[in-house]
C-alpha positions in Angstrom: 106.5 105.5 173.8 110.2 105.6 172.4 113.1 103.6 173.6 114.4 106.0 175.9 110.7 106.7 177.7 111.0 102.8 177.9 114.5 102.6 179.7 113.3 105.7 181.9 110.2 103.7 183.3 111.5 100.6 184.0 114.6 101.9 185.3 112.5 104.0 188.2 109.5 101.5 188.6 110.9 98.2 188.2 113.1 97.6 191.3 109.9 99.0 193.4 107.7 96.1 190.9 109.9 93.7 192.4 109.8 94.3 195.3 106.5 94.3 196.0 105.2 91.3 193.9 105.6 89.5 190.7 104.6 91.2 187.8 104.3 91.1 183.8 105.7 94.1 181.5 104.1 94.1 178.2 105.7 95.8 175.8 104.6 96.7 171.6 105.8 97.8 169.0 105.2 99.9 166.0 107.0 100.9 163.0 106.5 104.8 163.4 107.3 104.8 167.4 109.1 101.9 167.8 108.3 99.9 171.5 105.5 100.7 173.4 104.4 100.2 176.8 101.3 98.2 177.1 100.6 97.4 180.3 101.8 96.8 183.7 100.0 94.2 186.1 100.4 92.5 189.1 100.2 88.6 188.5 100.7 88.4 191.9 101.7 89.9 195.5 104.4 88.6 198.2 105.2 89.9 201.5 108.1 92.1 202.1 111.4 90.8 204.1 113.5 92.0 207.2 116.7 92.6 205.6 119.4 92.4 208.9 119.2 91.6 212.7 117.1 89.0 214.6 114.5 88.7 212.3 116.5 88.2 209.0 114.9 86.9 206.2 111.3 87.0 207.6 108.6 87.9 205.4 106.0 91.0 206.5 102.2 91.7 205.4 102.8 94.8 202.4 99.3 97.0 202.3 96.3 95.6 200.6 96.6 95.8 197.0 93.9 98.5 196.8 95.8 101.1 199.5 97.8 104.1 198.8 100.9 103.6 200.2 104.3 102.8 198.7 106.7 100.4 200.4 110.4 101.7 200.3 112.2 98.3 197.8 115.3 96.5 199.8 117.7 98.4 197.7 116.7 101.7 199.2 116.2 100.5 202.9 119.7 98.6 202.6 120.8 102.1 201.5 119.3 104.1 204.6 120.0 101.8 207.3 123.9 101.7 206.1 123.5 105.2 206.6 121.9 105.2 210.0 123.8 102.1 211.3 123.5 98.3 210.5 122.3 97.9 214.5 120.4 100.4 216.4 121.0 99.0 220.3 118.2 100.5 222.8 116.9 103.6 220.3 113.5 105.0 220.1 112.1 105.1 216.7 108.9 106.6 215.3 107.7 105.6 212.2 105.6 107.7 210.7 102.7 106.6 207.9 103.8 103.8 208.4 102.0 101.8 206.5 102.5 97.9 207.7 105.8 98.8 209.6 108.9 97.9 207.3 110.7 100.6 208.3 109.7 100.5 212.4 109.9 96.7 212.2 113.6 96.9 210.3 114.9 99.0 213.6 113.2 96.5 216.4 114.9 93.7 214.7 118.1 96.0 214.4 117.9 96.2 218.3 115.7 99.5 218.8 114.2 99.8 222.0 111.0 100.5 221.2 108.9 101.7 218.1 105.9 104.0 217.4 104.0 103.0 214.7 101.0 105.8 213.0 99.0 105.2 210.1 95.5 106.2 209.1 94.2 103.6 207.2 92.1 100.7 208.9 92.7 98.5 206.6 97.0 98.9 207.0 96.7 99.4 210.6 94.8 95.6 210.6 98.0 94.4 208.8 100.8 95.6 210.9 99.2 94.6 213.8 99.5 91.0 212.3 103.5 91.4 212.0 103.4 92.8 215.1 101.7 89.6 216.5 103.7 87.4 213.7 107.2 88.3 215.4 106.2 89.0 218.6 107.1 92.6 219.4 103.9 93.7 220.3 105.9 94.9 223.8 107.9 97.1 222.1 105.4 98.6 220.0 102.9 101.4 219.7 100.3 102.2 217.3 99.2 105.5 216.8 96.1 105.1 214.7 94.9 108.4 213.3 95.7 111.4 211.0 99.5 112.0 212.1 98.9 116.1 211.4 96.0 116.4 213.7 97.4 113.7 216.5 101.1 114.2 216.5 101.4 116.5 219.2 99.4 115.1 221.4 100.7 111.5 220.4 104.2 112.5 221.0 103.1 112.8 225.3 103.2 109.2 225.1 107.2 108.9 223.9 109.1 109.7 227.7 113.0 108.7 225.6 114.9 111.2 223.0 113.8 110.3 219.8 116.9 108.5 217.7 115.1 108.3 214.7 111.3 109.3 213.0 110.4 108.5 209.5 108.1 110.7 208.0 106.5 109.0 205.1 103.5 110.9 203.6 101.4 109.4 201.1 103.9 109.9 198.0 101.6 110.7 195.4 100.4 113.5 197.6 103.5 114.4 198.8 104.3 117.1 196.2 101.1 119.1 197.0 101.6 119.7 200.8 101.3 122.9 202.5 104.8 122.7 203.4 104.4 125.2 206.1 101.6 123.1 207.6 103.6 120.0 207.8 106.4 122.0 209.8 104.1 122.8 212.4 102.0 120.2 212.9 104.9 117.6 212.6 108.7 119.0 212.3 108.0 121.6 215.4 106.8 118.9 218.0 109.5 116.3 216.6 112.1 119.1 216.9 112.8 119.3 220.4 111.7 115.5 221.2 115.2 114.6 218.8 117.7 112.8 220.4 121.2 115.8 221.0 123.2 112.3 220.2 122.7 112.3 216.2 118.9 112.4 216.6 117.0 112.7 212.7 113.9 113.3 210.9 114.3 110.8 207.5 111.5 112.3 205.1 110.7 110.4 201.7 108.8 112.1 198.8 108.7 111.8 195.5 111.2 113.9 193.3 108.6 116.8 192.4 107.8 118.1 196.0 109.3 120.9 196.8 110.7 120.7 200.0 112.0 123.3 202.0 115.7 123.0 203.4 114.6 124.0 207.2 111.2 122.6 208.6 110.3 123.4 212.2 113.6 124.1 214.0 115.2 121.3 211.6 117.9 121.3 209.0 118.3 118.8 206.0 121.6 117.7 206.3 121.6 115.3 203.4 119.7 114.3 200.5 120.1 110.8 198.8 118.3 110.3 195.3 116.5 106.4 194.3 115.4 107.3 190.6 112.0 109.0 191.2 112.5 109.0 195.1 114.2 111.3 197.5 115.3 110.8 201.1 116.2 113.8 203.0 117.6 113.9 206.8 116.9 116.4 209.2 119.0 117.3 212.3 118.6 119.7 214.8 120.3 123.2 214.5 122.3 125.1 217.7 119.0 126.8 218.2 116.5 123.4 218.5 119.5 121.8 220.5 118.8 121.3 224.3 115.7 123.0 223.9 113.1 121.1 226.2 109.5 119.9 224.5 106.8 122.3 225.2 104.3 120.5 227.9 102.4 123.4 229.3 99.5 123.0 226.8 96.1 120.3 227.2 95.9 117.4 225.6 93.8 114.7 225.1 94.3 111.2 226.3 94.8 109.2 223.0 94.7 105.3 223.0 97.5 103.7 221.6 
């Protein structure tokens, strides 16, 4: 690996490193290609914190080491939520893939009214119902446990406010092989008309290689903000999506939250 491959992979994967644990960088040499990358490993794992609001400073449960999820590092959450505002007083949130909640649990201690969590994996869902419990928002809080393609629609019956806010977070190293199409109609099309008029927005994080349309379901991206490897897109709704009521005449099935 030469010195610039080097620079390259600890510039995109070290601040996310940190952020999630401790870990050791081992790193060769040789006199033909000069440092080499050894290994990577986790010496050890620490919870996530709350950056801002009434639970500042308090640490979270990340996934278990063996899930597939990828928490979003402080840098880049500081970065969004100056972006969407430092305090979010009485919004509705849903957070998407959620893994254990950083980003739902960042807007209830922001001041978000209420929160609705989805993820799929027992195992995550287990550990974000522990911070729920550990800061005592379980009021304010949904979980949607379930494959957020298939259930979304019907999940979304549940959410009677506008919608100030949704992060869709797919599992990023899948992210770049999704049926694009797919994922406008089985989750941009119902969020579309559930948006908030006031500023309402989809925030959608993939990795750099997905190929990600500019429209999705009635939605436009408005803005795209690069983290090394990472991209965070928002999407707002267009004149057409605007004031355009949710679609209720269909049958759906009761879902347990």
């Amino acid at each position: 690996m030469s010195v610039p491959a080097v620079t390259a992979f600890l510039a995109r994967n070290v601040p996310y490193l940190l952020a999630t644990g401790y870990w050791l960088l081992a790193i060769g040499f040789s006199a033909s290609e000069g440092p080499k990358l050894l290994a990577v490993s986790a010496v050890t794992c620490r919870g996530m914190r709350i950056l801002s609001g009434q639970f500042r400073g308090r640490e979270i449960l990340p996934p278990p080491g063996k899930s597939i999820t990828r928490p979003v590092t402080g840098l880049v959450k500081k970065s969004l939520f100056s972006m969407l505002g430092e305090e979010l007083p009485g919004q509705t949130v849903l957070d998407l893939y959620c893994g254990t909640g950083t980003m739902g649990l960042e807007c209830l201690s922001r001041g978000a009214k209420r929160c609705f969590f989805a993820e799929k994996d027992p195992r995550v869902v287990e550990r974000l119902a522990r911070n729920l419990r550990d800061l005592r928002v379980t009021d304010r809080a949904t979980i949607w446990r379930g494959d957020v393609e298939a259930r979304l629609a019907s999940w979304l019956i549940q959410v009677t406010d506008p919608v100030d806010v949704a992060f869709v977070d797919p599992p990023y190293a899948d992210a770049r092989f999704l049926d694009w199409s797919r994922t406008a109609e089985t989750i941009f099309v119902p969020l579309a008309p559930r948006l908030s008029d006031n500023d309402g927005c989809v925030v959608l994080r993939t990795d750099e290689h997905a190929a990600v349309p500019d429209e999705l379901g009635g939605l436009q991206c408005s803005r795209t903000k690069n983290y090394g490897d990472m991209v965070v897109r928002f999407f707002v709704k267009t004149a057409a999506t605007s004031h355009k009521p949710p679609a209720t005449s269909h049958k759906v099935r009761s879902v347990p939250g």
